[in-house]
N, C-alpha and C positions, 0 to 999 in steps of 0.2 A: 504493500500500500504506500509507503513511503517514497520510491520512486515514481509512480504512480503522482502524486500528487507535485510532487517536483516536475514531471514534465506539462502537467496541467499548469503549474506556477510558469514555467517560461514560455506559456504560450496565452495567458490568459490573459481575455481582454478589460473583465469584471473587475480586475486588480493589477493594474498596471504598474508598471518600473514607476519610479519618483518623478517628478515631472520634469520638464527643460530643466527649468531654472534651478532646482533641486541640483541634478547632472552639474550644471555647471560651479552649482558653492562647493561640490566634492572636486570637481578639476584643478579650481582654486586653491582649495586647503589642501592638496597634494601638490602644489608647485612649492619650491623652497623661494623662488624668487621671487611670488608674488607681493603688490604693492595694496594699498591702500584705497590706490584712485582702481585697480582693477575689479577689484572687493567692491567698493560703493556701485560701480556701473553694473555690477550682474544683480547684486540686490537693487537696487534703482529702477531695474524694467520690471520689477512688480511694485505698485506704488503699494498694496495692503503689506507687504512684508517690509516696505523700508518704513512704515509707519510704526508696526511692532518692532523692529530695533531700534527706535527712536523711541519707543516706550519705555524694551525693557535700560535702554542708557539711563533711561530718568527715573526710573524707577526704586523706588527705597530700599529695593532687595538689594540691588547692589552699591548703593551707600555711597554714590558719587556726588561731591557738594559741587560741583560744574555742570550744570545746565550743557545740554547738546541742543542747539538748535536746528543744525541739519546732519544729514545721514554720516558726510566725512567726520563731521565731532566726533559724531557716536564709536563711530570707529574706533577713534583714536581713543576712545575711553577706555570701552570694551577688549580692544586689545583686538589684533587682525583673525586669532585663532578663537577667542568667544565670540565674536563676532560671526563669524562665518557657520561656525557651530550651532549656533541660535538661528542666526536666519535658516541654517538646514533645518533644524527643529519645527520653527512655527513652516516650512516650505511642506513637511513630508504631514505633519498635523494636520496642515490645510487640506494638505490633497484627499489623505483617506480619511478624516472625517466627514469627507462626501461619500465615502464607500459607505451604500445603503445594508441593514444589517438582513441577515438570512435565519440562521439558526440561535442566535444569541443574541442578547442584550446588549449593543451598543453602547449606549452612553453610559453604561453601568462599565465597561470595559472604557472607555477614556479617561473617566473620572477616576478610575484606578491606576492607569497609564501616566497621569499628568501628576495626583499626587505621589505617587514611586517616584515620579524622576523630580518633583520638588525636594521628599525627603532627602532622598538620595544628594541630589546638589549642598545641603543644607549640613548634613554629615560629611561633608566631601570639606565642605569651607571650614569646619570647625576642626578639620582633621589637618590643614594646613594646604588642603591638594592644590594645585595651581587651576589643574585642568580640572574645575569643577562644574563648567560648562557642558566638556565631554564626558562626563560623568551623567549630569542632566539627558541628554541626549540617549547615552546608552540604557538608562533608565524606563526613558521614553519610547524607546523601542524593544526593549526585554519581551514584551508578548507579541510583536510585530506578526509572527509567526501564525496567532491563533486568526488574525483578520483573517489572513492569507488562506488557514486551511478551510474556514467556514466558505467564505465566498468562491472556492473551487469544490469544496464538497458541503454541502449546504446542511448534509446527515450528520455530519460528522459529529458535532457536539452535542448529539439530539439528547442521548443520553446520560449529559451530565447535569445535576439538579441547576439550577438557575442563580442561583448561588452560592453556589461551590465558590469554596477560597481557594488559594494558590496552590495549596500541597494537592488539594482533592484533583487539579485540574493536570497538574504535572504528572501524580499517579493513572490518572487515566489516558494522557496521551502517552506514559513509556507503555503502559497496558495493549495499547492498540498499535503502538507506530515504534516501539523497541527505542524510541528517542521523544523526547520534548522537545517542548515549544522554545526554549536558548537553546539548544543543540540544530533545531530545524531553522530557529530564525537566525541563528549564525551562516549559515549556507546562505539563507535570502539574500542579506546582506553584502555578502559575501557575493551573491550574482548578480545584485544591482550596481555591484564596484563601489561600497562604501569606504570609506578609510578603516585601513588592519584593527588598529585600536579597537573600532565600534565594535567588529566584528565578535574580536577575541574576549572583551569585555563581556558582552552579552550571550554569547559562550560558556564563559567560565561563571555566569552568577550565581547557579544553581549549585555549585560547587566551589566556591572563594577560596576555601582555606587547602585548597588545594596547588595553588599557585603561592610563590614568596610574596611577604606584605610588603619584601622591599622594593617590587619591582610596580611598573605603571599600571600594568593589566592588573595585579592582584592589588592593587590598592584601590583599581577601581571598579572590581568586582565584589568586592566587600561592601562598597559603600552602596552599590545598585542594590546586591540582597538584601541591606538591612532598610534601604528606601522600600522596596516590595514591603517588607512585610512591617511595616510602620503604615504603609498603606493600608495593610491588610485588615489593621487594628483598627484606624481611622471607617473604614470600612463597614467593619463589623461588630464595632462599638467593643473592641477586646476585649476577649476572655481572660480571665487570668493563664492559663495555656499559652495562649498564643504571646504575652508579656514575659510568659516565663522564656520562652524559646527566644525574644529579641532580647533579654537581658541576659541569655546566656551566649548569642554569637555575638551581642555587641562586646560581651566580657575578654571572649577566647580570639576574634577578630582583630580589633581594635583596641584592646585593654579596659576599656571604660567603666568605671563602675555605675552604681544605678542614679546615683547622683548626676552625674555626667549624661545616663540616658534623658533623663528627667526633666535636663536643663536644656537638651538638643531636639526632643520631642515638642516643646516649646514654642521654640522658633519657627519648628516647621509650621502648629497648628497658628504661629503669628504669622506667617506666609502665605497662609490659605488664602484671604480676600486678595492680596495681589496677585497670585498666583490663576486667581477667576479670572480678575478684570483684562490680565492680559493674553489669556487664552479663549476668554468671551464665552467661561462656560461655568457650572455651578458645580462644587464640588462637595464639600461639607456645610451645613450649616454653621454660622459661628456659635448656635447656643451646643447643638449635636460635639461639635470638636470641644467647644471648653469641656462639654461635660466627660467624654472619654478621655478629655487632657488628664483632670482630677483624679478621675478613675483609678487612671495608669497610675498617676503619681502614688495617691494611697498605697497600689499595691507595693511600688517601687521602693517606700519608704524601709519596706524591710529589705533586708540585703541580699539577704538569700530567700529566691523565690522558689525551692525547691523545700525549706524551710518551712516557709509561709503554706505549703500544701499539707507539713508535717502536723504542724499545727493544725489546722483544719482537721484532719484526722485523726487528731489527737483529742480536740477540742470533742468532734465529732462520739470517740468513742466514751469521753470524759463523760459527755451530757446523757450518753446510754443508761451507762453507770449510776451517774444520779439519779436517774428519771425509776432507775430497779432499786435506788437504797429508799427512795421518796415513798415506793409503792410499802415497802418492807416495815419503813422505821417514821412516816408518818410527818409530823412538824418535829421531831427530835432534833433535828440539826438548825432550828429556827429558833431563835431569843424572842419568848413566851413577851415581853413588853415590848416589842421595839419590831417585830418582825421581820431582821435581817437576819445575817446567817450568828449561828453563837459560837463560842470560843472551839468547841471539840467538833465542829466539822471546818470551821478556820484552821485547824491544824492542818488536817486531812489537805485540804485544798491547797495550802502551803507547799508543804510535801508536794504533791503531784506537778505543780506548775513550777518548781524548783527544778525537780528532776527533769522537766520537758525544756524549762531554759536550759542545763546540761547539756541534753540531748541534741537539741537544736541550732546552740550556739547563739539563742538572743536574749535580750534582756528581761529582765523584770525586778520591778517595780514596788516598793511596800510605800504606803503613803497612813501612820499614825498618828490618830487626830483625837487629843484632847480637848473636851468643854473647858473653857475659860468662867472659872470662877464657880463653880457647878455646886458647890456645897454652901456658897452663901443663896444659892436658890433656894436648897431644900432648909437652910436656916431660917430663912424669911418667909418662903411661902409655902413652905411643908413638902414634905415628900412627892403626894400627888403633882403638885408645881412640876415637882421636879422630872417625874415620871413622862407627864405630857413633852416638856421640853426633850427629853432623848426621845422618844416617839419622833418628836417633831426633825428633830435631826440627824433621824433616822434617812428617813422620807429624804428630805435636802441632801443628804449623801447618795442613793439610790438614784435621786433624777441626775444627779449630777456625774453618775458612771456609766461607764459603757454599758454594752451588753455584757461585752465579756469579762467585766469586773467584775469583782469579789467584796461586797462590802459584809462586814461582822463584827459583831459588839465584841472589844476584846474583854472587857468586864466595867462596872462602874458606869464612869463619864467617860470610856474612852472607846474608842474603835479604830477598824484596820480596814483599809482599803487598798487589795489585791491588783496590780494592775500588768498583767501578761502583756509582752511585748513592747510594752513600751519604756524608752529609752529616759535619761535622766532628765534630758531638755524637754522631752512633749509630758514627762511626769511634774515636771514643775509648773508649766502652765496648766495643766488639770487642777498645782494646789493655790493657782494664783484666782481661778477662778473658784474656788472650792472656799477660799478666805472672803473674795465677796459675795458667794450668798451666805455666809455665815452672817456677813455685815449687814446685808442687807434683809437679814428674814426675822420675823416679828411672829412669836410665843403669843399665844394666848395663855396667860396667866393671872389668874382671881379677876379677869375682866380687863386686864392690863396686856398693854402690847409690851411684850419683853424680848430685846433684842440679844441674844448670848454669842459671842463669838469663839472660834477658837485656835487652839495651837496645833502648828501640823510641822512634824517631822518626817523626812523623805531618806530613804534610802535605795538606794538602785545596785543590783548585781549583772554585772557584763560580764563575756568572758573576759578582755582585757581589767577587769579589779571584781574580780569575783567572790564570792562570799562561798565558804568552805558548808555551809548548811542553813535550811529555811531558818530557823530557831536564829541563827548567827544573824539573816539579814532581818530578821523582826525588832532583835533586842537593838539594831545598829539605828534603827526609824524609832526604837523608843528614846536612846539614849539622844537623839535627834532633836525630839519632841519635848525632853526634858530644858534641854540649853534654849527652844523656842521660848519655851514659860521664863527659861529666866535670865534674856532678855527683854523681858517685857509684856509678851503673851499678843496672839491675836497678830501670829506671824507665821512662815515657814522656815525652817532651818534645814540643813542638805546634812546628810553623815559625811563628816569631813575626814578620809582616812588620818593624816597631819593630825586634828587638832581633838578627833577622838575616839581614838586609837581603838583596833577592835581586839575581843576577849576571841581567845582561841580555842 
């Protein structure tokens, strides 16, 4: 079948070679001698494409504070090899987004075509590349292949679902045709006489780490596959899967941690509206991309996203477990006044999400919060006062935790707030806000509105300054909580290894 469709490609009229002018930007960018004024006059005889590189010269993507007012500027901005690359870009765009579609969704295949080769450009500049233009390009043409074989065999992709992502579509053409669509569309390319570059680039993208990072092709093959599948996410409103798989070839690729993806992912989704206006087509929405931005970012925040699934399955079998000691042991492990969890299944819980940070290699979190002043309550306004007021501040710790927090009375006026995964910096904003609804929340008391605040001591276990047992990081957030009161009270203090030293 394979051949088969290759001679139907060089004879077919439904999808034609790139046009003149196309021909002629690739003769150009294979001369070593050419000039400048050569360049302007081939783009020149299409007034719509010298309009677009007069776009993209002015355009904020590429950050040039010199206005181009006519097409020689641009040039001269753009440089003679982005320049010529671009205009092949919106030349080869133009042409086949006249190719009427047959068996598949069109503009559902450009909108994927255009953000791939956005991302892909956007990673390419942040990675140093020069050629980040030809990256764009090779990007833009990665699925070149699939146009091709629909509009010569119109059955062809009858049976892949309509929205099949990228792996789904690669696995079904090696299934039928022993090669994909970079493998097939490298020949195309290859038989319209494209520059080597393009060819080998789109080639190798299905396979980057296959080629040295030191070299052109493999630096610009890495960046095409992680543009695809930043697409993909964009796309398909990412799964956590498909984030795990871009933060593990962006890790092994390019080095980058998730931080780094986080901060590149970004830029791309800030790119998006210029990235419409100059290909005059719609891609994501801006509320759809912010909200998949965030998404991602969430999950990104943990490091290891293979981690982040451990958890989940840990989480997962954790809440079994309860849900069979609940059926068993009733409100036992609930503090009869307060109805949060009580001190003997706060152990329990302790214990398990300790050994899972072990396990896992992330943090966690104790956050020990004493009532400020709690005994001149029950002095003044008797016991029951007092009773209501923990009740009440029960409740304010509860709406103020996650799902996946752990609040429980550790006895008294005091309690403990469990907080899995998170790190020392997002545990102190939880106790920054956790200080003002203390301030802010009003006791009914004998008819009186009573404002009680209180003291919170934080201690957090990483693997980098880890704490040898749960017991170890509780008493490290009391002795915490202690020094809060006596500064002053109606504060948080952090467990400072330095300044109070822990019991071994």
């Amino acid at each position: 079948m394979l051949e088969q469709l290759k001679q139907k490609l060089k004879t077919a009229v439904n999808f034609p070679s790139p046009p003149a002018v196309a021909q002629q930007i690739v003769a150009l960018a294979a001369d070593p001698q050419v000039d400048v004024a050569r360049v302007a006059k081939a783009i020149g005889n299409d007034p719509g494409l010298t309009a677009k590189v007069l776009r993209v010269a002015n355009s904020p993507l590429y950050s040039h504070q010199r206005k181009s007012e006519n097409l020689r500027q641009a040039l001269v901005v753009l440089g003679l090899n982005g320049a010529t690359t671009l205009a092949l870009s919106f030349s080869l765009v133009g042409a086949y987004k006249k190719v009427d579609g047959t068996g598949m969704d069109y503009n559902r295949y450009w909108r994927r075509a255009i953000l791939a080769a956005s991302a892909a450009r956007v990673i390419a500049v942040h990675q140093g590349n020069r050629q980040s233009d030809d990256v764009f390009l090779a990007a833009l043409l990665e699925e070149i292949a699939v146009l091709a074989i629909d509009r010569v065999q119109a059955d062809f992709y009858r049976d892949l679902p309509p929205q099949a992502g990228h792996a789904q579509l690669v696995a079904f053409e090696r299934a039928r045709l022993g090669i994909d669509h970079a493998g097939f569309g490298a020949w195309l390319l290859n038989h319209w006489q494209l520059p080597e570059i393009l060819v080998q680039t789109v080639e190798s993208s299905h396979d980057p780490a296959a080629l040295d990072p030191a070299t052109r092709v493999g630096q610009a093959a890495r960046c095409v596959a992680l543009g695809t599948e930043c697409a993909e996410i964009l796309m398909t409103a990412g799964t956590p899967a498909a984030l795990k798989d871009l933060s593990a070839h962006a890790a092994a690729w390019l080095g980058w941690n998730d931080e780094t993806l986080s901060e590149v992912m970004g830029r791309v989704v800030e790119g998006i509206p210029e990235i419409e206006r100059l290909f005059e087509t719609d891609l994501v929405s801006a509320d759809a991309a912010g909200g998949i931005l965030d998404q991602a970012r969430e999950l990104l925040m943990i490091r290891n996203l293979q981690a982040f699934e451990q958890v989940n399955a840990l989480r997962q079998t954790t809440e079994h477990l309860e849900a069979r000691t609940i059926a068993l042991q009733g409100q036992h492990r609930r503090d009869s006044l307060t109805g949060v969890f009580n001190r003997g299944h706060l152990d329990v819980v302790l214990e398990q999400e300790f050994q899972a940070a072990l396990l896992g290699r992330w943090p966690l979190s104790v956050v020990f919060v004493d009532l400020d002043r709690f005994k001149l309550i029950n002095d003044t306004h008797g016991h029951a006062a007092g009773d209501a007021v923990l009740a009440g501040a029960a409740q304010l710790l509860q709406k103020a935790a996650r799902e996946t927090d752990v609040v429980a009375r550790y006895g008294g006026e005091e309690f403990v707030v469990v907080l899995p995964g998170l790190p020392a910096e997002g545990a102190a904003v939880f106790c920054d806000r956790l200080l003002g609804r203390f301030r802010a929340s009003r006791h009914d008391v004998a008819g009186k509105a009573l404002t009680v605040t209180a003291s919170l001591g934080l201690a957090t276990h990483t693997p980098e300054a880890p704490f040898s047992s749960a017991a170890q990081l509780v008493e490290a957030a009391d002795r915490a909580v202690y020094e809060a009161k006596r500064c002053g009270r109606n504060r948080m203090m952090r467990h400072d290894p330095a300044r109070l030293p822990r019991t071994g």
